[in-house]
N, C-alpha and C positions, 0 to 999 in steps of 0.2 A: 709502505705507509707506516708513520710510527703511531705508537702505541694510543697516542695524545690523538690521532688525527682517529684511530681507529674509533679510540671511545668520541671523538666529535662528532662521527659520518653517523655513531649508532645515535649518539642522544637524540641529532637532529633527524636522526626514524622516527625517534620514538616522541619528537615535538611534534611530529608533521600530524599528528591526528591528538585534537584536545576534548574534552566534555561539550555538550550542545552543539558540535561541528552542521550536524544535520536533525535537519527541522522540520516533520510531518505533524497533520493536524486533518484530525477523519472522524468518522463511526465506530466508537471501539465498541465490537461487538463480543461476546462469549459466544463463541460456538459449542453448541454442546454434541456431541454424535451420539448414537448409538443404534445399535441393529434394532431393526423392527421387521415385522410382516407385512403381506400383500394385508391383510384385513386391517393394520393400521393406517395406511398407505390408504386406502379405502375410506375408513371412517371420516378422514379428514382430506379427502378429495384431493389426493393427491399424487401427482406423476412419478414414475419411479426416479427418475434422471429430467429435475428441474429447480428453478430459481423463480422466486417467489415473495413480494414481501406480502406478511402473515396480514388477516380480517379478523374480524370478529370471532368466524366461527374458529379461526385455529387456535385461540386462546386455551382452551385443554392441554390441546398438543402439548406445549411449552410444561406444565404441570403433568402430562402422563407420560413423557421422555425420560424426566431425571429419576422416575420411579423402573426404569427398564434396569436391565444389568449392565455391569460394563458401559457406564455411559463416561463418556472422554470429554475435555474440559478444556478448549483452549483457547487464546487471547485471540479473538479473530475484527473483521473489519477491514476493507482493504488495505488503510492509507497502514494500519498498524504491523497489521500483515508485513509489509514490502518492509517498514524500517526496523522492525525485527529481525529481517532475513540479510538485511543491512550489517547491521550491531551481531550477527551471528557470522558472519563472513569477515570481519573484523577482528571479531574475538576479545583484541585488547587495544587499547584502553577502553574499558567500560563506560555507559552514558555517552558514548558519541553521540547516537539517537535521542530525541527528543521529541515527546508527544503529547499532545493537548487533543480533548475531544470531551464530551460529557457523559457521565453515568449517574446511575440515582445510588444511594445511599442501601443499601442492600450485603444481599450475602453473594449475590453474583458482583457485583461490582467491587466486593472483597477480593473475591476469586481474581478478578483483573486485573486487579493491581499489584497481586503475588505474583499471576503470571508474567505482566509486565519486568518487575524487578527480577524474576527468576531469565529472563532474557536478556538482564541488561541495558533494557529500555528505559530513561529517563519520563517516565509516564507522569502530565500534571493534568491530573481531569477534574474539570468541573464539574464537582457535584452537587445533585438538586435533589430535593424529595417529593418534586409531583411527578413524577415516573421513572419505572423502573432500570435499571441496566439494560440498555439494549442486548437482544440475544438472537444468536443463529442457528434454527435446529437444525441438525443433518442427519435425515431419514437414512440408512443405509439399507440399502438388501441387494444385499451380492454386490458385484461392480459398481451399481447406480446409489446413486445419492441424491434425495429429495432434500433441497436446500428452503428454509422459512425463514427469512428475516422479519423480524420484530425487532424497528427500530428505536420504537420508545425515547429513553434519556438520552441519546446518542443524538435526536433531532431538538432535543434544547438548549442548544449551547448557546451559551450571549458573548458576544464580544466584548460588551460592557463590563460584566460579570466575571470574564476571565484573562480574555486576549488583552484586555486594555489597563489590567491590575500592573504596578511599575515592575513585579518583584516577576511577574510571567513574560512582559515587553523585553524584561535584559536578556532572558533565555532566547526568544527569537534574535535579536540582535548579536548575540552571541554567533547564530547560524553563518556558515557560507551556501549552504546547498538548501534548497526546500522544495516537498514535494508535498502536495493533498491530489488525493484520488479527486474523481470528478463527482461521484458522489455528495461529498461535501457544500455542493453549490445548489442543493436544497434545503440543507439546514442555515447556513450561515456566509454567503456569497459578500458579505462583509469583513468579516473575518479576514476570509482569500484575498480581497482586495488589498485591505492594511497590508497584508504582509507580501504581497506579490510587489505591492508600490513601495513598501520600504526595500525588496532584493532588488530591483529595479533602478532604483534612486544609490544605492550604494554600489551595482557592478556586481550584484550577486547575482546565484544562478537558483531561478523558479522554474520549477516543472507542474506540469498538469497531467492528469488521468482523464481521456475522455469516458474511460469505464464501462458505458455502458448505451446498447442504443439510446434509450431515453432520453441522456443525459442532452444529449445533440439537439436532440426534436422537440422537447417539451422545458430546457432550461437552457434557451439559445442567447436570451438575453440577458443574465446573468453570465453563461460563457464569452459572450463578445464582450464583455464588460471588461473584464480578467486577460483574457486574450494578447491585447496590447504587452502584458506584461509576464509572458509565456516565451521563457528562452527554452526549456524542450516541452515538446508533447509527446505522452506516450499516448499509443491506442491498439485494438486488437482487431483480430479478422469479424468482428461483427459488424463491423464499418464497412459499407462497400465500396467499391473502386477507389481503393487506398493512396494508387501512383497520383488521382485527380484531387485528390481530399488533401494527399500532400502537399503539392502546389499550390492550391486553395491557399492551405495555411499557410505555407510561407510569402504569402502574397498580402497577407492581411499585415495591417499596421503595427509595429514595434516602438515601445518608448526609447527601451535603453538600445542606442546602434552600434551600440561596443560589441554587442555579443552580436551573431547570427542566429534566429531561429533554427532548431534542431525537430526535425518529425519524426521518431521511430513509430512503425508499427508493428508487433508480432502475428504474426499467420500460424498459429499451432506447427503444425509439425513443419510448414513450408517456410521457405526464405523469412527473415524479417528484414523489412525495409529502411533505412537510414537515409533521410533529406535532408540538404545543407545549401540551402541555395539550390541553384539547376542542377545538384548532383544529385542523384541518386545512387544507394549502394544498398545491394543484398548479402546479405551474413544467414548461411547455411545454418541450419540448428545441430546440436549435439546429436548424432542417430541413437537410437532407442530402439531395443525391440517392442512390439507390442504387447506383449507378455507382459513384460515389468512394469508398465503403466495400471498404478494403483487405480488414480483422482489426478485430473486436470485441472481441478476446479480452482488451486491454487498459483497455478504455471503463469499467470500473467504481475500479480502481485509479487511472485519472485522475481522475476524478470526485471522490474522495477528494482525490485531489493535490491540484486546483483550488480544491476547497472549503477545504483546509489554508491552503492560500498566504493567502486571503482571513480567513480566521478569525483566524491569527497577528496578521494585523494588526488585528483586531477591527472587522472592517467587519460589515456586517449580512446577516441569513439570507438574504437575496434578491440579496446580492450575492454570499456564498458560491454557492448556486447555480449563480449565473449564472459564476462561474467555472470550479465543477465543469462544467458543462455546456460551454461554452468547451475544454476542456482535454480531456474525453474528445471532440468533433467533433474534435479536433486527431489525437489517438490513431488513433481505428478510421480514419483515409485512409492509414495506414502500417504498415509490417508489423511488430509486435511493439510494445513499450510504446516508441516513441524519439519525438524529436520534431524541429521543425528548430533550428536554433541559435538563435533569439530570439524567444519569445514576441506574437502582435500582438493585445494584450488589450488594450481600453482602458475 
């Protein structure tokens, strides 16, 4: 190869990934941790190892945490989670990722957007000032972690207000990949739709998080709404009977027929599932001792990440995997979704 072709083969590496390539849109939450005791855990009724969004009464909690020691600060939220773990798998060029969600006008929503940019995430949140930064406390005591969401600013987002502004529509358009956790389909299942119908309408690829049970049971019709316009889904072992749930979906109505609907599910430490049509395929996880498992809490939202990084650049379902998988083994040995400063994927 001469010299002319050599420097052709790199630049056109180094085209194949641009700014805005990938396109999440969630709950950007601030997670805040820190260790506490059984008698905190107590006060505010709460289980050592659980997920939870915050009442009335945990509103303290959120003001007696940041005053503990050693409280830890990071960009949390699912959909933000996964495209950070994206853009951190990546490494270069920077702002592949791109994120919209909303926060309020504060000193935590300060905080989110230094973490954002200190990730390399192209973060554009609408901000409002009738509520606060959404935030995520994480009780720690020992192995377990008491997770409190307090969604807040994060459940006001308008489509009007932001998604629909010309100078934030060219950022999605700019996208080929987009993913929103399932999540998202209680604050603004509008939003999802524009942009599921515009990947849709252009040959792009839209994925979904069903996230979480509720999201199935209690926001069915906003999910069928979207659905249509769902080339993968991701889901986890909280879903039952994954092999029937699969076929479900893939049985259910498609706008664009170019693509084939895609089901992966993850099962924590067992097989994850890959549906393609009547195929099914299992992909073994990374083995791990259980020793080194810090926090699981973040292994699905990598997963995602990992799968993202690999798909943007249109490598194949077995090598998404196997980056998903890569990338949440990365996760659960540390506490909360962070990772170390350079990826060792090869």
């Amino acid at each position: 190869m001469s010299k002319e072709e050599t420097a052709a083969s790199t630049s056109t590496m180094k085209t194949a990934l641009s700014e805005n390539m990938l396109f999440g849109m969630g709950n950007p939450l601030l997670d805040i941790s820190a260790v506490v005791d059984k008698d905190f855990l107590d006060k505010f009724g709460l289980k050592p190892n659980d997920q939870i969004l915050a009442e009335d009464k945990h509103k303290a909690l959120f003001e007696e945490i940041v005053k503990r020691n050693k409280v830890e600060y990071h960009a949390g939220g699912s959909t933000q989670n996964s495209v950070k773990i994206a853009q951190w798998m990546l490494q270069k060029p920077h702002k592949v990722a791109t994120f919209f969600g909303c926060i309020g006008k504060d000193d935590f929503g300060k905080i989110l957007k230094k973490k954002a940019e200190e990730a390399h995430v192209d973060a554009h949140y609408y901000e409002q000032t009738e509520e606060p930064t959404g935030t995520c406390a994480a009780c720690i005591t020992g192995d377990n972690r008491s997770l409190v969401a307090n969604l807040a600013a994060a459940n006001c987002y308008k489509k009007e207000k932001h998604l629909d502004l010309d100078s934030n529509w060219e950022l999605v358009e700019k996208a080929k990949v987009y993913y929103i956790a399932g999540f998202f389909l209680t604050v603004s299942p509008e939003s999802i739709l524009k942009v599921a119908k515009h990947a849709s309408e252009n040959n792009k690829i839209f994925c979904m998080n069903l996230s979480a049970p509720f999201i199935s049971q209690f926001f069915k019709e906003p999910l069928m709404k979207v659905m249509p316009y769902v080339d993968i889904l991701f889901g986890n072992e909280t879903t039952d009977d994954i092999a029937v749930i699969a076929h479900k979906t893939q049985n259910l109505p498609k706008e664009n027929a170019k693509r084939q609907r895609l089901v992966v599910f993850t099962q924590g430490k067992d097989d994850t599932v890959a549906t393609v049509g009547d195929k099914v395929t299992m992909f073994p996880v990374l083995d791990i001792d259980q020793n080194d498992i810090v926090d699981t809490n973040g292994a699905g939202d990598a997963f995602v990440g990992g799968f993202l990084f690999a798909l943007v650049q249109e490598q194949s379902l077995e090598e998404c995997i196997r980056a998903g998988h890569y990338a949440a083994n990365v996760i659960i040995r540390r506490v909360g979704c962070t990772f170390p400063e350079k990826p060792d994927f090869h």
